[in-house]
C-alpha positions in Angstrom: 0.0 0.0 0.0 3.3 2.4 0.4 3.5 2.6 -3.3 -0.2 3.1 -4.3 -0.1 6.1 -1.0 3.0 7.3 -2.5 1.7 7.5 -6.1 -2.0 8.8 -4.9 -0.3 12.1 -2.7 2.9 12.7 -4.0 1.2 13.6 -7.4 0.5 16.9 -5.9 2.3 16.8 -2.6 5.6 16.5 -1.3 6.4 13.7 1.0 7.7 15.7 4.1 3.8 17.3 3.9 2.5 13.4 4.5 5.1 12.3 6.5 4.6 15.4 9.3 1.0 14.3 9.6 0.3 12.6 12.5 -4.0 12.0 12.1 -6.2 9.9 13.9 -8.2 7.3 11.4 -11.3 9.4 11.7 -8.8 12.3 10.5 -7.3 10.4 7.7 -10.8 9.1 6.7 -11.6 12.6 6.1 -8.9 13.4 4.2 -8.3 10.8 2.3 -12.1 11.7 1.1 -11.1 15.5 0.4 -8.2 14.7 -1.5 -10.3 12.6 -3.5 -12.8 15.0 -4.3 -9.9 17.1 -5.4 -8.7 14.6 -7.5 -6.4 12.5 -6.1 -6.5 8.7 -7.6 -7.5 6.6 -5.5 -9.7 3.6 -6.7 -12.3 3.2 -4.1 -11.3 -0.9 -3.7 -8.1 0.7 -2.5 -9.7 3.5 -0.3 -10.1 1.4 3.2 -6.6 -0.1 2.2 -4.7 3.2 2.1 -6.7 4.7 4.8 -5.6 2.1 7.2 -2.4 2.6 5.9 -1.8 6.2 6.6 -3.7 5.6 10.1 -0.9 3.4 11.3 1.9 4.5 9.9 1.0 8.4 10.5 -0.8 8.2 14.0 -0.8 10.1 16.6 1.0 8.0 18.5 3.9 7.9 16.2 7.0 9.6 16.9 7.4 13.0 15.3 8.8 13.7 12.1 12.1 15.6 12.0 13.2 16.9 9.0 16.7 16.3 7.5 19.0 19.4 8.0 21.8 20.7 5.9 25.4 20.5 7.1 24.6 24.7 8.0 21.5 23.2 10.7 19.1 24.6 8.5 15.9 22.5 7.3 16.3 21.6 3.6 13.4 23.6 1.9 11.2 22.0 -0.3 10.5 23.1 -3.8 7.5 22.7 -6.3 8.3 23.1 -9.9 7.7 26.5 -11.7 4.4 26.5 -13.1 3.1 24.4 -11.2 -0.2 24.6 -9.2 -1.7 23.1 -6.0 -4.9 22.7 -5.7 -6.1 25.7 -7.5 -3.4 27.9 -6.3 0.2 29.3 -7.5 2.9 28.0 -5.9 6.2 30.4 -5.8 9.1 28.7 -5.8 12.1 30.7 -4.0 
């Protein structure tokens, strides 16, 4: 299920967005649901299956996520590509 939840958010997302979630199953339910909606692919044999998937992997209850850091200490920023939207809006890319 990894690679069908990578494929399904990183389409318009990048990982360290999924990866600092940490949602109940309820939470994910929801948006899981709104992504959808949006138009993230997700065939709905798969739904339950990735929503269980994030749930346990990106609970509460896991540890936090801490970003990778540069040799300076400073977070590595993430980048979208020029042009490119997310959901509905620009994106500036410094």
């Amino acid at each position: 299920m990894q690679a069908k939840a990578t494929t399904a958010c990183l389409e318009c997302h990048e990982a360290r967005i999924i990866l600092q979630q940490r949602l109940s199953k309820a939470a994910w339910t929801k948006e899981v649901d709104k992504m959808t909606k949006w138009g993230a692919v997700v065939a709905p044999s798969d739904r339950d299956a990735l929503i269980d998937y994030l749930s346990a992997n990106f609970a509460p209850d896991q540890p936090p996520y801490e970003a990778p850091r540069t040799s300076q200490g400073k977070t590595v920023p993430g980048k979208v590509a020029p042009g490119k939207s997310t959901h509905g809006k620009n994106v500036v890319v410094r």
